[in-house]
C-alpha positions as CSV (number, residue, x, y, z in Angstrom):
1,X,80.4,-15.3,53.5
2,X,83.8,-15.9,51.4
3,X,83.8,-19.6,50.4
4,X,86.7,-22.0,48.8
5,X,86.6,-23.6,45.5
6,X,85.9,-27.4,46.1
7,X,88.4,-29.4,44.2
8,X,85.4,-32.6,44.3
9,X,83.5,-30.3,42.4
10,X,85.6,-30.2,39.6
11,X,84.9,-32.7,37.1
12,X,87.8,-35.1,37.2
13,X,88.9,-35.0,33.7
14,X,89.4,-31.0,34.1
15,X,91.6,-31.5,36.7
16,X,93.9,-33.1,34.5
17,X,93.3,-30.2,32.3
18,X,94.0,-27.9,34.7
19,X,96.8,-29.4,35.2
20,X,98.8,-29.6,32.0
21,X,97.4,-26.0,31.2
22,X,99.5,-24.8,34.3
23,X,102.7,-26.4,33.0
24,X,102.7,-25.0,30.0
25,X,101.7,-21.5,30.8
26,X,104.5,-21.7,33.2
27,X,106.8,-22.5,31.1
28,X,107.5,-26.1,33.6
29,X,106.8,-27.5,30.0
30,X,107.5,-26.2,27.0
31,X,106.5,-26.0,23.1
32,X,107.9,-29.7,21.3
33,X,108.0,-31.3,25.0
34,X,106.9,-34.9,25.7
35,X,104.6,-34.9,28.1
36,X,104.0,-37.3,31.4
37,X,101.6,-40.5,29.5
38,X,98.4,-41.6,30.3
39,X,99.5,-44.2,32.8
40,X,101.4,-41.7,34.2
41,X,99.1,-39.7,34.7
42,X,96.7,-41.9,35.6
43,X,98.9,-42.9,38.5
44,X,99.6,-39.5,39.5
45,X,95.6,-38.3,40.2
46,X,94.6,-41.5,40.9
47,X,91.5,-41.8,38.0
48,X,90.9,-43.7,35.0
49,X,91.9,-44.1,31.8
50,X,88.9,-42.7,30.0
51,X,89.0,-39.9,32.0
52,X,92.8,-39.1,31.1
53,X,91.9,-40.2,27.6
54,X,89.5,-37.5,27.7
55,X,91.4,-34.8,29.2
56,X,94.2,-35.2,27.0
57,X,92.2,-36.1,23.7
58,X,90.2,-32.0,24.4
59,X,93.6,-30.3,25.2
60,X,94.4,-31.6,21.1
61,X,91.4,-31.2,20.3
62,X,92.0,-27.7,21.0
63,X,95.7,-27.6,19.4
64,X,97.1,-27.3,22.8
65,X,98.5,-30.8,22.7
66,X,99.9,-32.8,19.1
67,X,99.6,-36.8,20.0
68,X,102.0,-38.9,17.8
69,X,101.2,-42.3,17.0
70,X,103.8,-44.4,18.5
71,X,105.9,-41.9,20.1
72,X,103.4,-40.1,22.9
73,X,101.9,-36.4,23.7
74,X,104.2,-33.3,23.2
75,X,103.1,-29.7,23.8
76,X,101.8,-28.0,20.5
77,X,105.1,-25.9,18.8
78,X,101.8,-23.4,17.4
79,X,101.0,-24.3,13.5
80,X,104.4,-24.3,11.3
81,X,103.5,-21.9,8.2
82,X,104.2,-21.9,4.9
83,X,104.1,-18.6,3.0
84,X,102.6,-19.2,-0.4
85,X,104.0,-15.9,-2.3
86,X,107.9,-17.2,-1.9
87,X,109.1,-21.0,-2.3
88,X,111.5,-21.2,0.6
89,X,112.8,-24.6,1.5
90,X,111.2,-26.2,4.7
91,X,114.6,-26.1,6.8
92,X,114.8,-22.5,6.4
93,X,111.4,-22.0,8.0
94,X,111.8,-24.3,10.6
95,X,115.3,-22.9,11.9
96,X,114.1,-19.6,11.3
97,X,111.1,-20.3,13.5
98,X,113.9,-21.7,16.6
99,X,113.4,-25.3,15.1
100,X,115.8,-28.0,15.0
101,X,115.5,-29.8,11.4
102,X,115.7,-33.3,10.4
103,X,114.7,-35.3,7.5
104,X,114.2,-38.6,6.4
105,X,114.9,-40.0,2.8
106,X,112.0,-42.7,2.2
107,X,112.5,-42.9,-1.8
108,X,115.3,-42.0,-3.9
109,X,115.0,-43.8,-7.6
110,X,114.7,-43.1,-11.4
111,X,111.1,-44.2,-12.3
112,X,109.6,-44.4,-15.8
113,X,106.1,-45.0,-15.1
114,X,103.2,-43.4,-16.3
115,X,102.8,-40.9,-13.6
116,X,106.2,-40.0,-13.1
117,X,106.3,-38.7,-17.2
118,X,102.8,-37.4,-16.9
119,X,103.7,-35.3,-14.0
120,X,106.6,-33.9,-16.0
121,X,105.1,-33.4,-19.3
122,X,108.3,-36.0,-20.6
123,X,107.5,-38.3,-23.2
124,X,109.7,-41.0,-23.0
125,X,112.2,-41.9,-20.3
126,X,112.2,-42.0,-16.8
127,X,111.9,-39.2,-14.0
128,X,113.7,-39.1,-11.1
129,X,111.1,-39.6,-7.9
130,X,112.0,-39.0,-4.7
131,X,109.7,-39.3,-1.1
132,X,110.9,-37.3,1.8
133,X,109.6,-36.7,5.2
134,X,110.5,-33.5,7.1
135,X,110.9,-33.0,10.7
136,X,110.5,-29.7,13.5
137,X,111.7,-30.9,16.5
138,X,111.5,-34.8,15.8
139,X,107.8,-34.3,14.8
140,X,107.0,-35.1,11.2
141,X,105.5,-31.7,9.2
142,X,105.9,-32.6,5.8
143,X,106.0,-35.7,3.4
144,X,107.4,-34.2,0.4
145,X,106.7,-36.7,-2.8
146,X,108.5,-34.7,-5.8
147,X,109.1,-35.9,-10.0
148,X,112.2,-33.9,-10.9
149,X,113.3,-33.5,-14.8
150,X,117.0,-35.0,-15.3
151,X,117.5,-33.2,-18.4
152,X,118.0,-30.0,-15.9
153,X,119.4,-31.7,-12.8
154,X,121.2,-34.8,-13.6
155,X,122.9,-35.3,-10.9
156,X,119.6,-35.4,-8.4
157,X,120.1,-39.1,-7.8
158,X,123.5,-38.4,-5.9
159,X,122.7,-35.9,-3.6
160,X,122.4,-36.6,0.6
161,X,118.9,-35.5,1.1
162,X,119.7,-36.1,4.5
163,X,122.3,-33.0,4.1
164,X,120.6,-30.5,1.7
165,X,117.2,-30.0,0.6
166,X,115.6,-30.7,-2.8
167,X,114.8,-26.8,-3.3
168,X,118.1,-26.0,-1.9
169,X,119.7,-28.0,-4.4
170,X,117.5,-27.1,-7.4
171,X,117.6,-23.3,-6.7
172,X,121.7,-23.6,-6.7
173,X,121.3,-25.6,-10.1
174,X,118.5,-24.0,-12.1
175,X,116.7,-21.0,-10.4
176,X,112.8,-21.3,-11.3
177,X,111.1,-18.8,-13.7
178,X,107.4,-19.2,-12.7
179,X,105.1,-22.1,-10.8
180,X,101.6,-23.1,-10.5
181,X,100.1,-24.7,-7.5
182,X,97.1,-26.0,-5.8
183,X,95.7,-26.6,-2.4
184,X,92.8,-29.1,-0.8
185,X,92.3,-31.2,2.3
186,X,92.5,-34.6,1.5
187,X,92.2,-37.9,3.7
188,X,96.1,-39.4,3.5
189,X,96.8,-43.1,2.9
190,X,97.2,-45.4,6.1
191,X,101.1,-45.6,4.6
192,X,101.3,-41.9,4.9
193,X,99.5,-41.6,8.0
194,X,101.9,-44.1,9.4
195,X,104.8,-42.2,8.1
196,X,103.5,-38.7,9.6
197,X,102.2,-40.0,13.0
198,X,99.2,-39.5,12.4
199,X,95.9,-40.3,14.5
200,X,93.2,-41.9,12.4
201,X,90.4,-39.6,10.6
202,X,92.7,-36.7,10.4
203,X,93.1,-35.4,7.3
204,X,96.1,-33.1,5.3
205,X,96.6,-29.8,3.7
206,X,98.1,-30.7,0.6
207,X,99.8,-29.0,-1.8
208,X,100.3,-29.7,-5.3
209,X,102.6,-27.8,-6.8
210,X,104.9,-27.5,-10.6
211,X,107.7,-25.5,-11.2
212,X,109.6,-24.7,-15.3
213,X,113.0,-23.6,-15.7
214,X,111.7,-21.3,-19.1
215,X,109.5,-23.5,-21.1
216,X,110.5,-27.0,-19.5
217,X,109.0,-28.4,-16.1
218,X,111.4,-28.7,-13.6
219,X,109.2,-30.8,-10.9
220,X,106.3,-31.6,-10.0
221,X,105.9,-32.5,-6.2
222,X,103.3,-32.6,-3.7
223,X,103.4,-32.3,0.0
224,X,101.2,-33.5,2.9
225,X,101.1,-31.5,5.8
226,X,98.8,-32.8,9.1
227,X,96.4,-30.7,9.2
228,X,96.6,-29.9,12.6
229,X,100.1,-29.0,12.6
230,X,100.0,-26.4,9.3
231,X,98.9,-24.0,8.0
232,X,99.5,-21.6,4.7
233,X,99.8,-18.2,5.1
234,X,100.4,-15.3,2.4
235,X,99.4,-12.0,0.8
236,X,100.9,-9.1,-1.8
């Protein structure tokens, strides 16, 4: 005897699954798309918010879904890469990937502190710091926190970040001769967190990274990526 599937028998929360699974493989919804909210949802099959919660919390879980703090659930673009043989600037990977590209100038500012003429190796005078959040599709990759040496780029202070990347800028200026860099997970700041929309207890892929322009250090930045949105790739 054939039988049917009874929908009662499926649990409640993977019928929420089932659900959002089906609009994306479909194509109804589509990779950097906000999705219907929980009370949306929760309205639309008629259950809980737990049980939403739940459904919604596996599907990221399972990098299926990216949740933004303050801004709501959007179908996973796939991990943005970085390759780690080349230096590219972020915008080129991102619109090379079918991304559209934003960024957002946090800091822009001539420091002389300690750690701003440590990171450069300078021994007096100040470096110029600048903190920059980049963005795929209005959802924040990349917190870029970069010393740069103004005895080779003097004029770093005047660019439009908002216009032209860093690397872009450096590159047209003084092409690099060789770098060293270094990668860990690390737990970010609640101000960074904050600033990448980040859920609490997730930690970063950061990279740490130095550039010279012959014997001299050009910059010295390091960038927070959320972990579950990047990934480095690379090989020879």
């Amino acid at each position: 005897m054939h039988g049917t599937l009874d929908k009662k028998a499926i649990p409640a929360f993977q019928q929420v699954k089932d659900h959002v699974l089906q609009q994306i493989r479909s194509g109804e919804w589509k990779p950097g798309d906000l999705i219907p909210s929980e009370r949306e949802l929760m309205a639309q099959f008629g259950l809980s918010r737990m049980t939403v919660n739940r459904a919604l919390r596996e599907l990221t879980d399972n990098q299926q879904l990216v949740r933004i703090q303050g801004s709501g659930t959007y179908v996973a673009p796939g991990k943005y890469q970085s390759t780690l043989v080349e230096i590219r600037s972020i915008d080129d990977e991102l619109v090379a990937r079918g991304h559209r590209y934003r960024s957002q100038v946090l800091t822009l500012e001539a420091s002389a502190t300690p750690v701003a003429q440590k990171a450069l190796g300078l021994e007096s005078g100040p470096a110029f710091h600048s903190v920059i959040v980049h963005f795929a599709d209005d959802i924040p990759i990349q917190l870029e926190d970069r010393y740069t040496n103004p005895q080779l780029f003097p004029d770093y202070l005047q660019q439009d970040f908002h216009l032209v990347t860093p690397n872009h800028y450096m590159v047209q200026i003084a092409p690099l001769d060789r770098a060293e860099y270094s990668i860990e997970s690390k737990m970010p700041e609640a101000a960074m967190r904050k600033q990448l929309q980040m859920e609490a207890g997730e930690p970063c892929l950061l990279l740490s990274r130095r550039t010279w322009v012959h014997d001299t250090v050009a910059t010295s930045v390091t960038l927070w990526h959320p972990g579950s949105r990047y990934q480095f790739t690379g090989g020879f």
